[in-house]
C-alpha positions in Angstrom: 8.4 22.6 3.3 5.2 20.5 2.3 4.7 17.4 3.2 1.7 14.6 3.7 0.4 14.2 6.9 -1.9 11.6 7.8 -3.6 12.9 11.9 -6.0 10.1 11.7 -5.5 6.1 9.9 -8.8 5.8 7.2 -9.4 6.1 3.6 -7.1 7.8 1.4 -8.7 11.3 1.4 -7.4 11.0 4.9 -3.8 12.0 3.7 -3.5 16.4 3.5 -0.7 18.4 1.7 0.8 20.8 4.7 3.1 22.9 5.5 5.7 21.4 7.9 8.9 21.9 9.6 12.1 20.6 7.7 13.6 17.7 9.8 16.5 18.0 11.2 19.8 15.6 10.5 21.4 14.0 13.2 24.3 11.8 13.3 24.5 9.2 10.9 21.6 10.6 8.9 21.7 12.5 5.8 18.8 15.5 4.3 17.8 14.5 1.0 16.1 17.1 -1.2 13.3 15.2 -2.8 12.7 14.7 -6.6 10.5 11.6 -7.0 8.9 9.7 -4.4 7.7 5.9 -4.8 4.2 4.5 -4.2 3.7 1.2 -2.7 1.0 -1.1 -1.6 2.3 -0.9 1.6 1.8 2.6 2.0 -1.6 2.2 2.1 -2.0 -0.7 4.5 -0.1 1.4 6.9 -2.5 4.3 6.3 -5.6 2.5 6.7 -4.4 1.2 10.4 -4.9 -2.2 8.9 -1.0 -3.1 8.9 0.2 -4.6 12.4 3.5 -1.6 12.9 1.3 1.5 13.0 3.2 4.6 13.6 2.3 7.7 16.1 -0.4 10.0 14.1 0.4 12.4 12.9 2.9 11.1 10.6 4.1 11.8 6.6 4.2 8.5 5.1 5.9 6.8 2.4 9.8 4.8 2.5 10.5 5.6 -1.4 12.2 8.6 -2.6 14.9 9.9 -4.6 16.6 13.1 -4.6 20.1 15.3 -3.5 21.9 15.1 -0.5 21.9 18.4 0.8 23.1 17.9 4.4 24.8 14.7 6.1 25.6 14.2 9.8 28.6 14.3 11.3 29.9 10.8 11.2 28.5 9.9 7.7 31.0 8.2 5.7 28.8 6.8 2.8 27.9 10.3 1.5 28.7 13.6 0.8 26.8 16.8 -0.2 25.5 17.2 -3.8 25.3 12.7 -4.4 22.2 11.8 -6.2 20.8 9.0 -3.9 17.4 7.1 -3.4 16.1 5.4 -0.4 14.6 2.1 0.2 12.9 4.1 3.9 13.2 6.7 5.6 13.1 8.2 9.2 10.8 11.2 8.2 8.2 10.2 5.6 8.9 10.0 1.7 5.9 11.8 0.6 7.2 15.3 1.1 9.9 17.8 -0.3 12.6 16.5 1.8 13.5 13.4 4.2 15.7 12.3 6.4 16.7 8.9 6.2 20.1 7.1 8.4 22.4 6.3 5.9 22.1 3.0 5.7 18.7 3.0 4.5 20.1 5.2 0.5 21.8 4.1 -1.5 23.6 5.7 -4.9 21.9 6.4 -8.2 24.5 5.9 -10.9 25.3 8.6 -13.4 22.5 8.6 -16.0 19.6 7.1 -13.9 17.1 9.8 -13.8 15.2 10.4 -10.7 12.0 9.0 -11.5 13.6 5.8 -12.0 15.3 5.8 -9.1 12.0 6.7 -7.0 10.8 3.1 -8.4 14.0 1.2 -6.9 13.7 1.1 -3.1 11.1 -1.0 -1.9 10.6 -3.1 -5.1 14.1 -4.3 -5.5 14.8 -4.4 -2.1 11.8 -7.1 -1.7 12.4 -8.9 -5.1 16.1 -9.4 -4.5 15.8 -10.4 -0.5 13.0 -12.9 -1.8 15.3 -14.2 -4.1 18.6 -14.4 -3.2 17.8 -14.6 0.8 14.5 -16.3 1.1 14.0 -18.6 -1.8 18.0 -18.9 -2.5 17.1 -18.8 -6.3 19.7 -20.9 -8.3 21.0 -20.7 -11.9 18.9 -23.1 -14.1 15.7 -23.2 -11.8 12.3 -22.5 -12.5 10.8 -19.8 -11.0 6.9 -18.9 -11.3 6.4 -15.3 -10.3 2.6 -14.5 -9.8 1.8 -10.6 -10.2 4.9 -10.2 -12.3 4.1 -6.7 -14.3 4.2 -4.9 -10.8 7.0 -3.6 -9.5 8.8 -6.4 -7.5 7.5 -8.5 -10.0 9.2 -6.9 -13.0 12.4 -6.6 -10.6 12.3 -9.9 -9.8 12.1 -11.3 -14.0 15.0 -8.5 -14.3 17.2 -10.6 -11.3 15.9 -13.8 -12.4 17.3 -13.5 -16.2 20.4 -12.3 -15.2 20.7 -15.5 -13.0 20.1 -17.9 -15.6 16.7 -19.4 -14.3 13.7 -20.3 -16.6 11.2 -17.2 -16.2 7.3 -17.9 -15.9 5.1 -15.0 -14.7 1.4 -13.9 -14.8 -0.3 -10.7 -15.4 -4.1 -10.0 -15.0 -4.4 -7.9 -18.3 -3.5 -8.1 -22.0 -1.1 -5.3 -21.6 0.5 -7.1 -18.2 1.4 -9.8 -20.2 2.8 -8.3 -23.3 4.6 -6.4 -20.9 6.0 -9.6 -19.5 6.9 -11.0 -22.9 8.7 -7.8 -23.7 11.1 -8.4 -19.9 12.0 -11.4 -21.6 9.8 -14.6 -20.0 10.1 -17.4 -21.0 6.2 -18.3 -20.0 3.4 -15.3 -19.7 -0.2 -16.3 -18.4 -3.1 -14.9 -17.4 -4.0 -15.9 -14.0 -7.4 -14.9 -14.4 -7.3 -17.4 -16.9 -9.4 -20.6 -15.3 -6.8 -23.6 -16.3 -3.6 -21.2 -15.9 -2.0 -23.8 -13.7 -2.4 -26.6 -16.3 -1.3 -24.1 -18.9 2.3 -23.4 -16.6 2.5 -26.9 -15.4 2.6 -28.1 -19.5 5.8 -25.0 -19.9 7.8 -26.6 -17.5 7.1 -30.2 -19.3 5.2 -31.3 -16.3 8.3 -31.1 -14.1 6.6 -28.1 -12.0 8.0 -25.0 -10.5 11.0 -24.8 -8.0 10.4 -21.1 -6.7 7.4 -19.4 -7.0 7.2 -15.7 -5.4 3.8 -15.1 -4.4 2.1 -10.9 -4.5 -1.1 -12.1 -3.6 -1.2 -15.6 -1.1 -4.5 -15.3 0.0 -6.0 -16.1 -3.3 -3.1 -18.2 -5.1 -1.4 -20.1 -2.1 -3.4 -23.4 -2.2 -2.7 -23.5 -6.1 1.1 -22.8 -6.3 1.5 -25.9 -3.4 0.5 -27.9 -6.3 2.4 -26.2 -8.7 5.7 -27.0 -7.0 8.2 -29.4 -8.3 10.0 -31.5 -5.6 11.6 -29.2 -3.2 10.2 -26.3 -4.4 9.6 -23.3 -2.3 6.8 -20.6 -2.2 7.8 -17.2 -0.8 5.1 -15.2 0.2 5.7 -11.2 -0.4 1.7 -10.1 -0.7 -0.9 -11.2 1.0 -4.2 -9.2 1.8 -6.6 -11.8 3.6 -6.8 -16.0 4.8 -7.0 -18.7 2.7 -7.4 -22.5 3.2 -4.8 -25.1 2.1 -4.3 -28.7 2.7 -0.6 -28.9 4.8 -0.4 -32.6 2.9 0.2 -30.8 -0.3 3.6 -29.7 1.3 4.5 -33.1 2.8 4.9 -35.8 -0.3 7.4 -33.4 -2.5 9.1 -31.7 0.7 7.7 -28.6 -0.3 7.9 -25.1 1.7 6.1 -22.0 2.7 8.5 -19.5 3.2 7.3 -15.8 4.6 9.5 -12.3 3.9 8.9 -8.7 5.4 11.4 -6.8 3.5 12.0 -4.9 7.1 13.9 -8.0 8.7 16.8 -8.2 5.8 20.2 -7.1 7.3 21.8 -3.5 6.6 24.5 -5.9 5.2 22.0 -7.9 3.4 20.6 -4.6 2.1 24.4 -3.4 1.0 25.1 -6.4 -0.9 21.6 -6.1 -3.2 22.1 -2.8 -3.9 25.3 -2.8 -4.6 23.9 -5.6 -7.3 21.5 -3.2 -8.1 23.7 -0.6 -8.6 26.0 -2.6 -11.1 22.6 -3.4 -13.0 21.6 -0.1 -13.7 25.0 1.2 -14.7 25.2 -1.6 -17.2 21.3 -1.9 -18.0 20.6 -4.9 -17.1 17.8 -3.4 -14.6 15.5 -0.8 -15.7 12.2 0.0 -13.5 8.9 0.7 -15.3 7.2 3.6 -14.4 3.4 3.1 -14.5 1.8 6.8 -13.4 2.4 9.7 -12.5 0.7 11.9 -9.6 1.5 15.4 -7.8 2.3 14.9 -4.2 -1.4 17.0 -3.8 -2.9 14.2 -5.5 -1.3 11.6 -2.8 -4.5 10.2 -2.4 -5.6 9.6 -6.2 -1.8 7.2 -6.4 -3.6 5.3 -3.5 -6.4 4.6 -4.9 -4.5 3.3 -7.8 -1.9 1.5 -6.7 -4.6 -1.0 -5.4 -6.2 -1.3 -8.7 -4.8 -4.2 -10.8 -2.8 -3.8 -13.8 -0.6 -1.1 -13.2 2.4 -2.4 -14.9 5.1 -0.7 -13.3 5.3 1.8 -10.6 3.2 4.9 -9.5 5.2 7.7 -8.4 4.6 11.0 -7.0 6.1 14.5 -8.4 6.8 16.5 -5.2 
């Protein structure tokens, strides 16, 4: 089969299509026959050797995917041969014509959810929802400000917080970001580019501020949302690609916190119960990824280049 190797960590032209060995399954794993395969920022940190878990070069990388089962181990109960699953990672690499992944880590596609879509589900909703329901323990009727929100997790996270009954506000850096916003049903859009976009959200909420904020990119916006926040109100960081300087004393007089997430640390029964969440969303509609671009697997290394442009407004995926 061909797959994406990475032999040394560097820029993107680094990552080659070759031809591999298919992996084998062992118990408690399953063989999934790859249709789409997700993108994500991640990816590319891990790629670069800049992210602090570096696997073993050479390695094929990528945790997104959707596809067939076409083999299962011999004490998986979750699956069976033929079910249309994705995967939020895998034990293999994603960025190849097959994967094997343990079974805890896929999860069902419903009937009518086409694989592209589900190649957008795995890491993005996994994050959104763990931020959400785990780290910022969203509530009905609160305010949530979510900064990068025409990305992936960002657009997952509107989808979650709408069905929850919270007040929406999210930014976009782009014209088309934010009429994508307005069209997921926000309540607020802004541009944070925009140089008075915090007065601008601090007048939606009627000067009352913002009680959960989920932050794609802290090392720009972190000393601004602590003085966004309404008493109590909690920043959870999902992105962050540098250091930045705040003042701790904007966290002290409205008992304010900083709250971190790496999507890695959520539970496999953590995992089960937002996907199963997930699932009933799709089947119903109330959850629909947006699908940005589209790349060959040969072209691995354009999809990295883009996913760390701005404005994507949904999610890159590869055609294996």
């Amino acid at each position: 089969m061909k797959a994406i190797r990475v032999n040394e960590f560097g820029e993107p032209e680094v990552m080659q299509l070759e031809e591999v060995k298919e992996p084998e399954v062992l118990d408690q794993q399953i063989f999934i026959e790859i249709k789409a395969i997700g993108v994500n920022p991640v990816d590319t940190y891990i790629r670069s050797g800049t992210y602090p878990a570096k696997p073993a070069v050479p390695y094929t990388p990528g945790h997104d995917a959707s596809g067939i089962v076409r083999k299962i181990g011999p004490s998986v109960t979750k699956f069976k041969v033929g079910d249309h699953v994705y995967s939020y990672r895998t034990i293999s690499g994603s960025y190849a014509q097959a994967a094997v992944c343990h079974e805890n880590q896929a999860f069902l596609l419903p009937d009518g959810i086409d694989f592209e879509l589900g190649a957008a589900l795995g890491v993005a909703y996994s994050t959104a929802f763990f931020a959400m329901m785990h780290r910022g323990l969203a509530r009905p009727g609160e305010t949530v400000l979510i900064h990068g929100g025409s990305g992936t997790v960002g657009l997952a996270a509107i989808q979650y917080a709408k069905q929850l009954g919270m007040k929406v506000i999210a930014t976009a850096g782009t014209d088309a970001g934010i009429k994508l916003l307005k069209e997921q049903g926000c309540d607020f859009a802004a541009n944070h580019h925009d140089s008075d976009y915090v007065e601008k959200i601090i007048a939606a909420t009627n000067g009352y501020g913002i009680d959960l904020i989920l932050e794609m990119l802290a090392n720009v916006n972190l000393d601004k949302d602590l003085k966004l926040l309404a008493h109590s109100g909690r920043v959870v960081v999902i992105g962050n690609r540098g250091t930045i300087e705040i003042n701790p004393r904007d966290t002290m007089g409205k008992n304010t916190s900083i709250i971190g997430l790496a999507v890695m640390n959520a539970t496999p029964e953590q995992l089960a119960e937002i996907h199963a969440l997930v699932y009933a969303g799709l089947k119903d509609g109330r959850f629909k990824p947006q699908i940005s671009k589209k790349y060959q697997l040969s072209e691995a290394s354009l999809a990295h280049h883009q996913v760390m442009r701005p404005g994507n407004n949904g999610k890159i995926i590869l055609l294996p």
